[in-house]
C-alpha positions in Angstrom: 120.8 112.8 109.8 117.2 111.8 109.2 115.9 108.3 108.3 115.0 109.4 105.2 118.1 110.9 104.0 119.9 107.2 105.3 117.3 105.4 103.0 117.9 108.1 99.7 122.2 107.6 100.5 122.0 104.2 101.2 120.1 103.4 98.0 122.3 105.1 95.8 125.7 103.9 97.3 124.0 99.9 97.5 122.7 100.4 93.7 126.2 101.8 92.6 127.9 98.8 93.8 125.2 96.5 92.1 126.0 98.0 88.8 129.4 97.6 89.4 129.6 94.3 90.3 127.0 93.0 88.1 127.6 94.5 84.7 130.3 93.7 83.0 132.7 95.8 81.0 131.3 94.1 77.9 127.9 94.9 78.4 128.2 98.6 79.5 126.6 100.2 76.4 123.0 97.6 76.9 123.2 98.7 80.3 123.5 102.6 79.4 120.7 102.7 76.3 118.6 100.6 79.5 119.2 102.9 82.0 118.3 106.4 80.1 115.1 104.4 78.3 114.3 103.2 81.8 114.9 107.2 82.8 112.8 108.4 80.6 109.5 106.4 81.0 110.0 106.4 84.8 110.7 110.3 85.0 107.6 111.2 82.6 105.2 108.8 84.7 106.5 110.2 88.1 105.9 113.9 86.9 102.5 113.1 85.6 101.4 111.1 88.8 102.3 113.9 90.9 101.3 116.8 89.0 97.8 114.8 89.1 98.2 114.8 92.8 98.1 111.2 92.9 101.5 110.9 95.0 103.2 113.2 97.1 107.0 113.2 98.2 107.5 115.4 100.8 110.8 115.0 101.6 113.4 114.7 98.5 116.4 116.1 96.8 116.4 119.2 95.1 113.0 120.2 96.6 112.8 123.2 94.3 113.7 121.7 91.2 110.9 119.0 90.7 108.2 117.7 92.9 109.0 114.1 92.2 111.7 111.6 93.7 115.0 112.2 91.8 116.5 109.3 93.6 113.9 106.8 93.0 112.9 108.1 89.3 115.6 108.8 87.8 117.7 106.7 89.8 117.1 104.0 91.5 114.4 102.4 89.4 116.7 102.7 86.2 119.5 100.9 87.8 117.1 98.2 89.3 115.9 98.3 85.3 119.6 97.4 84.2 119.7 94.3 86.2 116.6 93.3 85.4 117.4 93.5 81.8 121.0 92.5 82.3 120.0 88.8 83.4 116.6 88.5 82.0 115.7 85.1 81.6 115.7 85.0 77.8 114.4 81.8 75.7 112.9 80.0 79.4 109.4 79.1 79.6 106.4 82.4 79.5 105.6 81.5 83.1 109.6 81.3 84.0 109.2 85.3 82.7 106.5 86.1 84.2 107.7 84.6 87.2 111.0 87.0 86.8 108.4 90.4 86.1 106.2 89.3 88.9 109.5 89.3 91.6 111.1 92.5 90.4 108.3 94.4 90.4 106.6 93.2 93.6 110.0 93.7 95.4 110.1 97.2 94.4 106.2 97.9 95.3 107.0 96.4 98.3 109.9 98.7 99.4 107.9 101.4 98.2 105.0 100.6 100.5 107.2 100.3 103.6 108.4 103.5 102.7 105.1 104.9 102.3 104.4 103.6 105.8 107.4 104.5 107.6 108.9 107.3 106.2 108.3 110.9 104.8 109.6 110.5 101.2 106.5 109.2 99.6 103.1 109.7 100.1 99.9 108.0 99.0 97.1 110.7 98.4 94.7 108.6 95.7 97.4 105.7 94.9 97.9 102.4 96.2 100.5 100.1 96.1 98.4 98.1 93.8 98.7 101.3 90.8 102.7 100.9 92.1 102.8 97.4 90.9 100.7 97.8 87.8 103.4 101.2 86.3 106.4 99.2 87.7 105.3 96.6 85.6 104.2 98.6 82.9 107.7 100.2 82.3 109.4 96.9 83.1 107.8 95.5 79.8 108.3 98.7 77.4 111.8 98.8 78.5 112.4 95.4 77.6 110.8 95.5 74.6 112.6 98.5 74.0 116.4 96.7 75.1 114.8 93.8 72.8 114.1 96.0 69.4 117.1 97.7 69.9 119.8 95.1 70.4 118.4 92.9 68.1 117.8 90.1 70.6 
């Protein structure tokens, strides 16, 4: 088995067991309405960044179904999302917040740009891992907002 396909399993299986240990029964349906919002800003931003040719994924699941990452876009960065929102550090200070954006986000461009480096299932064609931080970031604050508006909190 290829490196790459390790990475895609080993990601799913370590973000499964994330969610289940760190969302509660109580807090399943915030944690559903973040994941598909999450889903849905992730998935339309990865479609338009590679049909613009900005990012490549060479090698991915269902190859012939979409030229994005299924496991990053529609997976992995929702469920990262859920956490996120999960324990965000509500009523703290605005550089405590930032401070909790700043981490998840550069965490995730990290990984991404070791990826980049080392593997075959991204690559950089006009991106950087500075564009990486600035959508992760991006999406991290419209889906907060959007967890905000719609639960009221």
């Amino acid at each position: 088995m290829s490196k790459e396909k390790v990475i895609e399993i080993s990601s799913w299986v370590l973000l499964v067991i994330l969610l289940l240990v760190f969302v509660p029964f109580s807090r399943i349906r915030e944690a559903l309405v973040v994941f598909f919002v999450k889903q849905t800003i992730t998935w339309y931003f990865g479609v338009l960044v590679v049909q613009y040719g900005l990012i490549e994924y060479p090698l991915r699941f269902f190859p012939k179904a979409t030229n994005t990452s299924f496991t990053f876009e529609f997976f992995i960065y929702p469920a990262i999302c859920v956490l996120f929102n999960l324990y965000y550090p509500f009523g703290t200070s605005y550089l405590w917040q930032f401070a909790y954006y700043a981490v998840y986000t550069s965490a995730i461009t990290a990984f991404e740009v070791v990826l980049e480096k080392h593997t075959n299932l991204i690559t950089y064609i006009r991106w950087s891992w500075f564009w990486t931080w600035v959508t992760i970031l991006l999406t991290f604050i419209m889906s907060n907002w959007f967890y905000r508006w719609f639960f009221n909190l």
